[in-house]
C-alpha positions, 0 to 999 in steps of 0.5 A: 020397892027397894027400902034402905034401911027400913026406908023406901028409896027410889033407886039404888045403885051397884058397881063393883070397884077396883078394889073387888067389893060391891058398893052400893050408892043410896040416897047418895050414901055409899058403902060396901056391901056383901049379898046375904040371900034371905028366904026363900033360898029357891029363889035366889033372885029375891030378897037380897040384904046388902050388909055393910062390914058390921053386918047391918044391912044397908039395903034390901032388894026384893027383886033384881028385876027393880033395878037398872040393868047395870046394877042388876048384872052386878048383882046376879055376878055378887049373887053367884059369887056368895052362892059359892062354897069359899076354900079356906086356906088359913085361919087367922084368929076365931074370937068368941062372945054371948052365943056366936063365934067370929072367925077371920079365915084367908081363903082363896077368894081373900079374907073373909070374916064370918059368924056360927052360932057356939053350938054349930061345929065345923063337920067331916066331909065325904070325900074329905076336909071339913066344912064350916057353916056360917049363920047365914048358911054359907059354907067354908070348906077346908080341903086338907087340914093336915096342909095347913100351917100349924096355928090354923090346925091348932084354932081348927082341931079346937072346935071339931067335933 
């Protein structure tokens, strides 16, 4: 059974929109929703938090197979998307707080906001760059360093280890 916010519901709606972010229709409320796969990771078809932009969760799907097929193919679509690793191109600002660091980076897949722990360091790559793990275990990787404008290598080499 899907719940929303803690809540059972009896139908949850998915459709991504013109503007490229997946929205999620429950109980008649609407907003837009990233996918944040919770555990078991090897099995990424279940337990799906849909969280809106301040990252409370709106929803969570315990099975794609609980919902119409038009919203389950919009989700296995959002899914595959959040599976990739994003290309940071730009770093536009990283504010830090009590134990967490929020970054706001461009990548090739638009802006992005994300959260690492203060402790957790961007790292060196085999075969170059330099990934960036955020707490829900997705990967930002910045290919070359060295290419980008001077701010985003200033906030970068900051927090390299």
């Amino acid at each position: 059974m899907v719940t929303h916010a803690r809540k059972p519901v009896k139908k949850v709606n998915l459709e991504r929109r013109d503007d490229g972010q997946l929205w999620a229709c429950v109980n008649g409320e609407e907003r837009a929703v990233r996918v944040h796969r919770c555990f078991p990771w090897s099995e990424p078809g279940r337990f799906l938090s849909l969280r809106d932009d301040d990252h409370e969760e709106f929803a969570l799907v315990p099975a794609l197979d609980e919902l119409d097929v038009a919203s389950r193919r919009v989700l296995e679509g959002a899914v595959a998307e959040a599976g990739f690793v994003l290309e940071v191109t730009r770093i536009l600002d990283v504010d830090e707080e009590v134990e967490i660091r929020t970054w706001e980076v461009e990548t090739r897949q638009g802006t992005r906001s994300f959260q690492t722990r203060l402790d957790d360091w961007p790292t060196d790559v085999p075969g170059g760059g330099i990934v960036i793990r955020d707490v829900a275990g997705d990967l930002y990787h910045v290919a070359d360093p060295e290419a980008m404008d001077e701010k985003s290598r200033r906030w970068l080499w900051a927090f390299v280890d």
